[in-house]
C-alpha positions as CSV (number, residue, x, y, z in Angstrom):
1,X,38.7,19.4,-28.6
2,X,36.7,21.4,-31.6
3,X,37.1,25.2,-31.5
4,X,33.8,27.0,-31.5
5,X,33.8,30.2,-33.1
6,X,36.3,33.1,-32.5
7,X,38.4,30.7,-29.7
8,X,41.2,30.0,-32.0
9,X,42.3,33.6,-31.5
10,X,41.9,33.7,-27.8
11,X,44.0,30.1,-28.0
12,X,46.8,31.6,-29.3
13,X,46.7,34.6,-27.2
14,X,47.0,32.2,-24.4
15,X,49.5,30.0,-25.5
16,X,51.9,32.8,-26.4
17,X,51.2,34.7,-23.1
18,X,52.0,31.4,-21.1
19,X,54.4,29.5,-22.8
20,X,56.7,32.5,-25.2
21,X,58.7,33.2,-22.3
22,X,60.8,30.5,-20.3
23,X,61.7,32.3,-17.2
24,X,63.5,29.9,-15.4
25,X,67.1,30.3,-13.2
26,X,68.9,26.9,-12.9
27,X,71.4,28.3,-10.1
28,X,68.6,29.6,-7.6
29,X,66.4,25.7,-7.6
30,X,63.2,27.2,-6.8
31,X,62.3,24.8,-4.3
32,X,58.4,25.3,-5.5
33,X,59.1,23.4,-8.6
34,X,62.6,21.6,-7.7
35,X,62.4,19.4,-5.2
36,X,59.3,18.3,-6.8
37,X,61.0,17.0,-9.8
38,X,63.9,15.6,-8.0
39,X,61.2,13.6,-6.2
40,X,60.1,12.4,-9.2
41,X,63.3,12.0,-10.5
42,X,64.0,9.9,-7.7
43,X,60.8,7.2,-8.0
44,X,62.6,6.7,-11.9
45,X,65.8,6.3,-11.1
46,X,66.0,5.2,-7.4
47,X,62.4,3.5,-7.2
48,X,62.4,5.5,-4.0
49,X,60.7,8.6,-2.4
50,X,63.4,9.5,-0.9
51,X,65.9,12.1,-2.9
52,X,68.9,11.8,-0.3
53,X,70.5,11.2,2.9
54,X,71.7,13.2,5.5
55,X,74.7,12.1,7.3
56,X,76.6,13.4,10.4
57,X,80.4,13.0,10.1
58,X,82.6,14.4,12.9
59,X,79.8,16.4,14.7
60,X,79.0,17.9,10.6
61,X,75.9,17.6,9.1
62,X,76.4,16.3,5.3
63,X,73.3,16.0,2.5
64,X,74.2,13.6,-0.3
65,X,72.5,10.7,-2.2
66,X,72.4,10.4,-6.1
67,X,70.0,13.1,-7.6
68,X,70.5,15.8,-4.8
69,X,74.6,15.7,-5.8
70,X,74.3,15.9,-9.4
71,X,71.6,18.5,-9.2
72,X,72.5,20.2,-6.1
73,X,71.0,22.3,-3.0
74,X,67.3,22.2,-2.8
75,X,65.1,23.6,0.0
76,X,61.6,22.6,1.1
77,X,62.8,19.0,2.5
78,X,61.4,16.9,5.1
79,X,63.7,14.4,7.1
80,X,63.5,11.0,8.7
81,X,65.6,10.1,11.7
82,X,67.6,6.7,11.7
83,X,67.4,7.3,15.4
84,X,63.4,7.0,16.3
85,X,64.2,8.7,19.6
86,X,65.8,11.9,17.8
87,X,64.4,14.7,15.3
88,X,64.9,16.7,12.5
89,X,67.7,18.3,12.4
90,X,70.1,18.0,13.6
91,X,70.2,13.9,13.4
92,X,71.4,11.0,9.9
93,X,68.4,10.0,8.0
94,X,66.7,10.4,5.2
95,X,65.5,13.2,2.9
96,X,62.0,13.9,1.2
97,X,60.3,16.2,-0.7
98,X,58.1,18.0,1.8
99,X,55.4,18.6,-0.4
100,X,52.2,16.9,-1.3
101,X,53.3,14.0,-3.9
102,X,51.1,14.4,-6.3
103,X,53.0,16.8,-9.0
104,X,55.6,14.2,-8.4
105,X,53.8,10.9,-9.6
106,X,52.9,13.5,-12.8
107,X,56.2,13.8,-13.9
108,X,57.5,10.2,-13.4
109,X,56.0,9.3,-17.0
110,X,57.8,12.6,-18.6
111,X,60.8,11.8,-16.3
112,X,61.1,8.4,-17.5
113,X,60.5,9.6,-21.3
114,X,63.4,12.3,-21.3
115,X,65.8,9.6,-19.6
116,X,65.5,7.5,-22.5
117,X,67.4,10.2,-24.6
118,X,70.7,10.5,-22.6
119,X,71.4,12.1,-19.1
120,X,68.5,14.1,-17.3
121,X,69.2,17.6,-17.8
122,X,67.5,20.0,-15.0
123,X,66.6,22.7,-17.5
124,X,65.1,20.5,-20.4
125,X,63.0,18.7,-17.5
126,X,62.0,21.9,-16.0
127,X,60.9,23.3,-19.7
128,X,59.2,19.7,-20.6
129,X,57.1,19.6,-17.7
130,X,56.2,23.0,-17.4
131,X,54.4,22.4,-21.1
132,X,52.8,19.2,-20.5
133,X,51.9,19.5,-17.1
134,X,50.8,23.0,-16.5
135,X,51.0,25.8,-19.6
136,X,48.7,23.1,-21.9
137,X,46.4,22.3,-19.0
138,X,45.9,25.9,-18.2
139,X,45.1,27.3,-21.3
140,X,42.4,24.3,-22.0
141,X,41.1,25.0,-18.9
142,X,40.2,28.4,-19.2
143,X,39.1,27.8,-22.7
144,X,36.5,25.2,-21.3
145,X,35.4,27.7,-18.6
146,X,35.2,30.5,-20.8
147,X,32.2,28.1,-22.3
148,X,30.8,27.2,-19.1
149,X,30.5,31.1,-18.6
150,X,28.8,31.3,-22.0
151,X,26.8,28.2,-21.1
152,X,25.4,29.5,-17.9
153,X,24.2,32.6,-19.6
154,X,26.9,35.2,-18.7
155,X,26.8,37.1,-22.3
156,X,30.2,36.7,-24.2
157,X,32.0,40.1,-23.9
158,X,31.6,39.6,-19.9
159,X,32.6,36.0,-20.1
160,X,35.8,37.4,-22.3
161,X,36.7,40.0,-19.7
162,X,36.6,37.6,-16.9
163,X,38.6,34.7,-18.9
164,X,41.3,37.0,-19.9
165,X,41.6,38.8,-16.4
166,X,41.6,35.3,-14.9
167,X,44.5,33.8,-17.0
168,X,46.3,36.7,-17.5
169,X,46.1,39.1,-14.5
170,X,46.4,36.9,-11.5
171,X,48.3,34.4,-10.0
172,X,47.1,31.8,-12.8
173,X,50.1,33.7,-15.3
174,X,52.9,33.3,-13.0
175,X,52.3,29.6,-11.2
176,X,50.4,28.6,-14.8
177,X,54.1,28.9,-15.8
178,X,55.9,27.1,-13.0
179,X,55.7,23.3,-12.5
180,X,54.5,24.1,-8.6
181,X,51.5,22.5,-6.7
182,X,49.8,25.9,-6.6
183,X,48.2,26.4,-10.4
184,X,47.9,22.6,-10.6
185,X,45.9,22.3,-7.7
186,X,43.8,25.1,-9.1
187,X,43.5,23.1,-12.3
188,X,42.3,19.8,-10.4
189,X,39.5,21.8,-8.1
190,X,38.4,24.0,-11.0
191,X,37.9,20.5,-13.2
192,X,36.0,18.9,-10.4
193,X,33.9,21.7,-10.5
194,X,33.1,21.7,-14.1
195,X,32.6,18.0,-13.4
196,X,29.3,18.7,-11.2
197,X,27.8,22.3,-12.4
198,X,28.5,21.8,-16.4
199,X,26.1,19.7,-18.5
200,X,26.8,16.2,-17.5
201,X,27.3,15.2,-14.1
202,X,30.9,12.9,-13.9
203,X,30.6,11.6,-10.2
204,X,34.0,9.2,-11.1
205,X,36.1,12.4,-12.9
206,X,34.6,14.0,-10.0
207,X,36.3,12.5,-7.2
208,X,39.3,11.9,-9.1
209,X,39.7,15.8,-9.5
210,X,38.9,16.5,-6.0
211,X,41.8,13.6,-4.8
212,X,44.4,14.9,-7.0
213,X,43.7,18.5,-5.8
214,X,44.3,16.9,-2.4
215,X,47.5,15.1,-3.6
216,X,48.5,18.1,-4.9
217,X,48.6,20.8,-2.6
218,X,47.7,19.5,1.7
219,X,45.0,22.8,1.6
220,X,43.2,21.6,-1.1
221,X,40.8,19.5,1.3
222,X,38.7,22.4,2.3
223,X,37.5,23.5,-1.0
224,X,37.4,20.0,-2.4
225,X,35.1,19.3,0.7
226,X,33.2,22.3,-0.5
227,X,32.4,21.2,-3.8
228,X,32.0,18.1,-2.4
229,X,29.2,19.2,-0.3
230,X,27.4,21.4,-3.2
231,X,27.9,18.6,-6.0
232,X,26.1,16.2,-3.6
233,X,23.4,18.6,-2.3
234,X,23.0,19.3,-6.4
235,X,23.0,15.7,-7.5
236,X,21.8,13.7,-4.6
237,X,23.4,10.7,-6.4
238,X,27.0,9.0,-7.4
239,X,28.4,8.9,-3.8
240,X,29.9,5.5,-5.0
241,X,31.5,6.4,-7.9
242,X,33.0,9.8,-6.4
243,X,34.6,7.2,-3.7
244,X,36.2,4.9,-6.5
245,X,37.4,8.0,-8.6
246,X,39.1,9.4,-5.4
247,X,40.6,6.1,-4.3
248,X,43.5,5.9,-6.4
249,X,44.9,9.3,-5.0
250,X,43.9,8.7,-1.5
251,X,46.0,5.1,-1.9
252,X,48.8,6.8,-2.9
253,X,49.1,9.7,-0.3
254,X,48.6,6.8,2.2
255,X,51.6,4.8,0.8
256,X,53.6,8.1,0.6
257,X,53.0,9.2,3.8
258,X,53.4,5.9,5.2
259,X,56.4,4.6,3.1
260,X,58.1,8.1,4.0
261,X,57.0,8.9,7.6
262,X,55.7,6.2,9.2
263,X,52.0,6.4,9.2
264,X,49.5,6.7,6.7
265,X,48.4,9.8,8.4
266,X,51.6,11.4,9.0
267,X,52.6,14.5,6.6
268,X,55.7,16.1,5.8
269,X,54.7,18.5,8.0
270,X,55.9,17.0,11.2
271,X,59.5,16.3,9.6
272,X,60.9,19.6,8.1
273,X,64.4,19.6,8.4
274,X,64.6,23.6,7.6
275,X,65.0,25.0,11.5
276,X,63.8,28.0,10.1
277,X,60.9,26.8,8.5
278,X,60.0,25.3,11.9
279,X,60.3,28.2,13.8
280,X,58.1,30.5,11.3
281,X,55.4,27.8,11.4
282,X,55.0,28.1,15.1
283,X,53.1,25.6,17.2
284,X,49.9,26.4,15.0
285,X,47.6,23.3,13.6
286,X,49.1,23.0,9.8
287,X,50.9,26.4,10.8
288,X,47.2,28.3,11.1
289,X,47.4,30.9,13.6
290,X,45.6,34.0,14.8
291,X,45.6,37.0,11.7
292,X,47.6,40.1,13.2
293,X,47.1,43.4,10.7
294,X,50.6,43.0,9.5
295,X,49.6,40.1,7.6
296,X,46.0,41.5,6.2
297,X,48.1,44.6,5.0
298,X,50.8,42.2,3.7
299,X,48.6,39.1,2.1
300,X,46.1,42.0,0.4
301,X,47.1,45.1,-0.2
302,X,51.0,45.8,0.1
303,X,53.2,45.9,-3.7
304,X,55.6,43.2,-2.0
305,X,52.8,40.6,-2.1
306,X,49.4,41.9,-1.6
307,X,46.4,40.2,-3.5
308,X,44.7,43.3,-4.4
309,X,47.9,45.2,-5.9
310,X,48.9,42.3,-8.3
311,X,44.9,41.2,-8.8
312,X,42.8,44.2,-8.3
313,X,39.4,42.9,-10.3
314,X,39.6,40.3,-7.5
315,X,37.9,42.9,-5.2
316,X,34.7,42.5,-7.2
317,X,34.2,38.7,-6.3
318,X,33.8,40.2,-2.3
319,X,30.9,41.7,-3.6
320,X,30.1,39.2,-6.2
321,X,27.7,37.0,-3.8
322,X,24.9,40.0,-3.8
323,X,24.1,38.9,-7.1
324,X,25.5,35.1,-7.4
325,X,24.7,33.6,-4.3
326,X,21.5,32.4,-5.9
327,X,23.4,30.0,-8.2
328,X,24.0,26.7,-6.9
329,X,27.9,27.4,-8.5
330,X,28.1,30.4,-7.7
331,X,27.8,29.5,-3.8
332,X,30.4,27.0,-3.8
333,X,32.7,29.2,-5.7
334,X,31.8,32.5,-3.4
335,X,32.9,29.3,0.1
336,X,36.2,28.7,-1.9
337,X,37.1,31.9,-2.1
338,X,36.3,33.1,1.6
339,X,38.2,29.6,2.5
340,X,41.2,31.5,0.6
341,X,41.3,34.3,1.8
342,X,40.8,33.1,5.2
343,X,44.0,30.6,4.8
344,X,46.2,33.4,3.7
345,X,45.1,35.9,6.6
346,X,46.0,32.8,9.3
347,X,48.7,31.5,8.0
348,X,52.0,31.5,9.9
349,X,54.0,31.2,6.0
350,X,51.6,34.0,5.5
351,X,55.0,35.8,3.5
352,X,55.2,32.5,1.3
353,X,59.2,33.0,0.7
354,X,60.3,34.4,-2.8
355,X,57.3,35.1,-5.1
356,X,54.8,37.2,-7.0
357,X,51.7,37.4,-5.6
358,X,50.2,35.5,-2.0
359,X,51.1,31.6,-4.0
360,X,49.7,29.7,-1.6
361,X,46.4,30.8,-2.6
362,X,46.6,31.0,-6.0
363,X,43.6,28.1,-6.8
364,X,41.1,31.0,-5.6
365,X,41.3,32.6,-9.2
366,X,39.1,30.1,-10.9
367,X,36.4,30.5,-8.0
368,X,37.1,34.2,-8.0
369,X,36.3,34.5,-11.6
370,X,33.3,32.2,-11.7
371,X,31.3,34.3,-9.1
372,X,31.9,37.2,-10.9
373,X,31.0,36.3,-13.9
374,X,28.3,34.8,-12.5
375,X,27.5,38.4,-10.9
376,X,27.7,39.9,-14.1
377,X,24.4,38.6,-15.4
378,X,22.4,40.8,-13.1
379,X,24.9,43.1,-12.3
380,X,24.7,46.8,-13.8
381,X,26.5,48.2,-16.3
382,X,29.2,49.6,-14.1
383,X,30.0,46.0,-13.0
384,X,31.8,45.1,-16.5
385,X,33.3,48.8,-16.6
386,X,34.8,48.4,-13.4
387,X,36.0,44.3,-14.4
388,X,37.7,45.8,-17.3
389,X,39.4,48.8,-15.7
390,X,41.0,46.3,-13.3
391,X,41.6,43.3,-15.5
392,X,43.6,45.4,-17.7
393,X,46.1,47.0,-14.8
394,X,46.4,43.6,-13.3
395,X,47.0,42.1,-17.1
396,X,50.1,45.3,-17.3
397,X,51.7,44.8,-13.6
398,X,51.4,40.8,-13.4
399,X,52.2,40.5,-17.0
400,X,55.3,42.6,-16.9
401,X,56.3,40.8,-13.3
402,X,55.9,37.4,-15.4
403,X,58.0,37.9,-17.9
404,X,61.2,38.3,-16.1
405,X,60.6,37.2,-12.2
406,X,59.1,33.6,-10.5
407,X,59.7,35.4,-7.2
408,X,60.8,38.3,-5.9
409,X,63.8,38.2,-2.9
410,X,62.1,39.4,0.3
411,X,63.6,42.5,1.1
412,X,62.1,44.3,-2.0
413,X,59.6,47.0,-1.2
414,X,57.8,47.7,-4.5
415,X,59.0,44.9,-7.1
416,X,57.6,46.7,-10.0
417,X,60.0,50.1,-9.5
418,X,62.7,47.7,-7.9
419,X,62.5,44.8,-9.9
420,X,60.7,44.6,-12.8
421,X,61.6,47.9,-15.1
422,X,64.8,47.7,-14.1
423,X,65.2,44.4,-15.3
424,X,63.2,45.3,-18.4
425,X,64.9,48.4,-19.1
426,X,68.2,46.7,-19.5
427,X,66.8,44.6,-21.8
428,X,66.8,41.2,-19.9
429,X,64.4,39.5,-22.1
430,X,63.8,35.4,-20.9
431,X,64.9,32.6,-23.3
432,X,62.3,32.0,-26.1
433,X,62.0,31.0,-29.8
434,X,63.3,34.2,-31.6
435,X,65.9,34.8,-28.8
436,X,67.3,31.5,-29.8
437,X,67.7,32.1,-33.6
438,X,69.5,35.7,-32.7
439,X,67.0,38.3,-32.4
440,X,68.3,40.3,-29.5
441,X,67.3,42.1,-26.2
442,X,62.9,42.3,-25.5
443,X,62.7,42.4,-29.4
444,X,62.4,38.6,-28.8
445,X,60.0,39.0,-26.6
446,X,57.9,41.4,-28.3
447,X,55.0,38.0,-29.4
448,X,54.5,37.8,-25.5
449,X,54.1,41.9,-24.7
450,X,51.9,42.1,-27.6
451,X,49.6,39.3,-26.4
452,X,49.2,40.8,-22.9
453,X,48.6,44.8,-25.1
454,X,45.9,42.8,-27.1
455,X,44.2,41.9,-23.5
456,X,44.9,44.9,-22.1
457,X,43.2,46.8,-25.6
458,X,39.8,44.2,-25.4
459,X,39.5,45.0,-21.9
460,X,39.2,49.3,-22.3
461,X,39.5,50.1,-26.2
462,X,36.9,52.7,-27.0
463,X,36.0,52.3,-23.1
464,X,37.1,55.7,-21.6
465,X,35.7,54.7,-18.0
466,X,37.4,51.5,-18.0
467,X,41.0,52.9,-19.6
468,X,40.6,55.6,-16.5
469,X,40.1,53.0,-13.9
470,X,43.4,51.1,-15.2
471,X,45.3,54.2,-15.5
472,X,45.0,55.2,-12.0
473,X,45.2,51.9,-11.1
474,X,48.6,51.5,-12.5
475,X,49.4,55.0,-10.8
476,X,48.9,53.7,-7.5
477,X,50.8,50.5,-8.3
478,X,54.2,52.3,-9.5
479,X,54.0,55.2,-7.2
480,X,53.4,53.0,-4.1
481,X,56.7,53.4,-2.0
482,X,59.8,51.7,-3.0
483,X,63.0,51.1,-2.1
484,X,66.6,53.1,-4.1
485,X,68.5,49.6,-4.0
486,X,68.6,47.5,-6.9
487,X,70.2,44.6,-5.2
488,X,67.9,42.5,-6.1
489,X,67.2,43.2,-9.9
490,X,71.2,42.9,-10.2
491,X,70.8,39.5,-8.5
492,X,68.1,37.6,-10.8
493,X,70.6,39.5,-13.5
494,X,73.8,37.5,-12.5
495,X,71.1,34.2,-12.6
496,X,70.3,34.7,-16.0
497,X,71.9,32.2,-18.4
498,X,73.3,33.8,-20.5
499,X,73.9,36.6,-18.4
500,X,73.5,39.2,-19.7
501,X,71.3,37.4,-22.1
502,X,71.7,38.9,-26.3
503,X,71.2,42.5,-26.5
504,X,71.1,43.5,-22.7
505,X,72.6,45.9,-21.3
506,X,74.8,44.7,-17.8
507,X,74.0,46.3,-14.7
């Protein structure tokens, strides 16, 4: 791909805000990223989905099989019976990934590549995959959408402010840095979309995207149906070769599904060996339930988790359809994000475990961005002021939870004031390049910080309005009520390998 003009800065602004740091904690296997790998890790070695067995010895329950010993305990499994008449549990079978296969078959190629050299190692599979898989694809894409914004006639400073509050103050930083389904299904729908509303229409890329999104991440069938549904109404033409760019994907969640559980329509859903997992999901269709307040407090607007403390600019796109509704794009990308936000508000998971921001949702950024950048073209000044204001606070507090957190432990109240300066003030900087030829403590870290302060400095230098909206922003966020215990910034210390890593000081 040919840089245009002034995108070989933004490039490496991007690369070094998603790819400096390697925050990564080999004893905690993030199930998110883990058992995805030892899925694929499996198909290589194995030629099997399964990554183990559970066995029942003397009334004990006993996990084993080949990858799940030598890398150990990983969560987020599904389980088939030997015994038809039985159920998950508490019965011998079979183990599975229990998510969606598609980050999976990615990494077999990678998988099979690092074999080649010697032993898999978890870490340097982890680190490889994260690159190829997700920190390339995500700074490409919002490079290319940055010029669909410019191409649709959003003018370039707008277009700017919404790329760099997109990639770096949102969910896109933190999962655009973790080999999880969540930014890669974002990546897949937010291709298919450039696919049917830039320049030439690619019905075969098309439904390729829309598959993969699919075989990535179950939810991803909504908004692929959405785009769907606008690239047809647009086009009126290439139903055909939509259909044959999709098959491939669709064959392969039929064989997983079947291979693994029976049918071709039968998910990992309906075989997660987690009891507690079970019991949080309810009896609820795909774990979709009624919304209760707790959760639109907790999924929007609480410091543990909420959408709008992490992502504030994202309250624009509710108002975003006044003006971008009358886009074709802008429509579909306006549905995606009510789907979203809909999903998190009835979802039983609604708390999504041990992480930075609502996850599950995190494919809403693109869309989120798109409408209102869209918006912006008709939009008064104020608009752009208020984009920047909250870009840059959500650049500061998702930027500084990025550098040293994938997810926070539940019981933490304010992660920012419990968590994150903590963390930073002792110095914990993640592995990286200079950290690994001896420069010590967050001085190695310093290329990262100053890519998010260059952000931050586009977004509200010589803009007084905008630099007051992020201030008080930022107020809210560290004043918001926290907790005295630092249990959990002393745990993710003891995880860190070297711990403490050079130049920290221990807790």
């Amino acid at each position: 791909m040919r840089l245009r003009p002034s995108e070989g800065r933004l490039l490496l602004l991007l690369l070094v805000a998603y790819g400096w740091l390697f925050v990564f904690f080999p004893g905690i296997n993030n199930p998110n990223e883990l058992v995805r790998i030892y899925a694929a890790r499996a198909l290589v070695e194995d030629h099997t989905w399964a990554i183990g067995r559970r066995d029942v010895r003397g009334g004990q329950l006993f996990d084993g099989g080949r990858v799940y010993s030598d890398w150990g305990y990983v969560n987020d499994k599904a389980l088939t019976c030997d015994d038809p008449r039985a159920s998950p549990p508490a019965c011998a079978g079979r183990l599975y990934s229990a998510k969606a296969p598609g980050a999976s078959v990615l990494a077999v190629p990678v998988v099979a590549a690092l074999r080649v050299f010697g032993p898999l190692r978890k870490t340097a599979v982890v680190f490889a995959l994260r690159w190829i898989w997700v920190i390339a694809p995500s700074v490409l894409f919002w490079l290319l959408l940055r010029r669909w914004m410019l191409d649709a006639g959003v003018a370039e400073n707008a277009a700017l402010a919404c790329t760099l509050s997109g990639a770096l103050g949102s969910l896109s930083l933190t999962y655009g840095q973790m080999f999880a389904g969540h930014q890669l299904a974002a990546l897949a729908l937010g291709a298919a979309f450039l696919c049917a509303f830039w320049k030439t229409w690619r019905p075969w890329w098309f439904g390729f995207f829309c598959a993969l999104a699919v075989a990535l991440e179950y939810p991803s069938a909504p908004p692929a149906a959405i785009l769907f549904a606008a690239a047809m109404l647009r086009h009126r033409r290439g139903l055909f070769r939509v259909a044959l760019g999709a098959l491939p994907w669709g064959l392969l969640l039929a064989q997983f599904h079947w291979s693994a559980f029976g049918a071709p329509w039968a998910t990992p859903y309906g075989h997660i060996e987690n009891p507690g997992f079970v019991r949080d999901m309810g009896s609820g269709l795909f774990a979709l339930s009624m919304p209760t307040s707790e959760r639109l407090y907790g999924s929007f607007l609480a410091p543990y988790l909420g959408l709008f403390f992490w992502a504030p600019w994202i309250v624009l796109a509710l108002l975003a359809p006044r003006w971008s509704s009358g886009h074709a794009a802008g429509r579909a990308a306006t549905a995606i994000v009510a789907y979203y936000l809909a999903f998190q508000l009835t979802q039983s998971l609604w708390r999504s475990g041990w992480v930075v921001g609502p996850r599950y949702i995190t494919p809403l950024v693109p869309f989120a961005t798109i409408s209102i950048a869209l918006a912006a073209r008709e939009a008064s000044r104020w608009w752009l002021v208020a984009l920047r204001g909250l870009g840059a606070a959500a650049i500061a507090a998702t930027g500084m939870a990025s550098a040293v957190c994938q997810g926070f432990p539940l019981e933490v109240q304010n992660p920012l004031r419990e968590v994150v300066w903590p963390l930073i003030d002792h110095g914990f900087a993640a592995p990286n390049p200079l950290q690994a030829i001896g420069v010590p403590g967050l001085w190695s870290a310093a290329p990262y910080f100053a890519a998010l302060a260059a952000a931050i400095g586009f977004l509200v230098w010589r803009r007084a309005a905008a630099l007051g909206i992020a201030l008080a922003v930022a107020l809210a966020q560290w004043t918001a009520p926290a907790r005295t215990d630092l249990g959990a910034a002393r745990f993710l210390a003891a995880q860190w390998r070297p711990s403490p890593p050079p130049g920290a000081k221990p807790f």
